[in-house]
N, C-alpha and C positions, 0 to 999 in steps of 0.2 A: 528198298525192294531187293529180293535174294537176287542173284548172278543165274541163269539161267544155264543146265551144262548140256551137253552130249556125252554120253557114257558109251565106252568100247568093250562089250565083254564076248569072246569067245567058249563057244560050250563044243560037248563031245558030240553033241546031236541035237537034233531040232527038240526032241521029246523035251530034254535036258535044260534047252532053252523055255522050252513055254514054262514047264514046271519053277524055274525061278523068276520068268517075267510074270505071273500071275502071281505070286507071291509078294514081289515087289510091287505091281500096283494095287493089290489087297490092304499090304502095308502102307500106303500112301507113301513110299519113298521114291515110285514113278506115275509118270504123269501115263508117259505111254513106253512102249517096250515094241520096237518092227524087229521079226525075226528073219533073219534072210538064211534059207537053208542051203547047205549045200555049197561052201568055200572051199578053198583047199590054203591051208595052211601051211607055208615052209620057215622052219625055225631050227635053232641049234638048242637040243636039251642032253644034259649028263655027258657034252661032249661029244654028239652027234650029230647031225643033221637029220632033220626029221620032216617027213612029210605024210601031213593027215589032213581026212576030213575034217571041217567042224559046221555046228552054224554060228551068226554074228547077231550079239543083240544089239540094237542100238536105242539108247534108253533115253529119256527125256525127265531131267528134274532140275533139283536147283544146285548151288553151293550148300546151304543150311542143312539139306536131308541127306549130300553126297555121303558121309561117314557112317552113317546108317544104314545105308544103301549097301558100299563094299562090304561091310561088317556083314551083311546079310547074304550076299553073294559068295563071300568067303565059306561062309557055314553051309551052303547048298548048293555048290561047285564039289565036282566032282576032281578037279583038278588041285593039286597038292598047292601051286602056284599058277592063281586065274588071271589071266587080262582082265584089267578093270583099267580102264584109259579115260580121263575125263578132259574135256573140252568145252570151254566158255563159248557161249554164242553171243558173238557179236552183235549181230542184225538178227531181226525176224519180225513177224508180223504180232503187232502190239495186242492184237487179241490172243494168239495164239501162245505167246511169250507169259499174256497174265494166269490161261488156263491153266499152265505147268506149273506157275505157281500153287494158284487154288487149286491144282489137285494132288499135291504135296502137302499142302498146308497141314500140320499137327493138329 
């Protein structure tokens, strides 16, 4: 059975968000996509310090469909270099763990 992940992607804006989490689970590359809007993000870019809005997705799939997944995030991010952070889940509830499977599944 695939690995089970948690994806970290930062967008420019909530819109920005839905429009690539509907995408990814249209493609079947997420199971489910929580948009949390309204973060604020402090980071150093091009030698600066930088502080912005954004919102946070947090995505639900497996190991097997992750590369498909970035690939797709890459192409509809607006951002030249996205967060895409992936994390194995350890524990969870065996029913819930299988649907993220089957609803990735190719």
């Amino acid at each position: 059975m695939a690995q089970q992940l948690v994806v970290l992607v930062t967008t420019s804006s909530k819109d920005e968000a839905a429009t690539i989490a509907e995408a990814l689970v249209s493609d079947r590359l997420a199971a489910c996509v929580n948009i949390i809007d309204s973060i604020e993000s402090v980071y150093r870019w091009d030698g600066n310090v930088v502080r912005d809005a954004e919102a946070l997705m947090v995505i639900k799939t497996t190991d097997e469909r992750y590369g498909d997944l970035e690939r797709r995030v890459k192409q509809l991010h607006s951002y030249s270099t996205p967060e895409v952070i992936a994390m194995k889940i350890e524990r969870g509830s065996s029913e819930y763990l299988a649907w993220i499977g089957e609803s990735v599944s190719k």
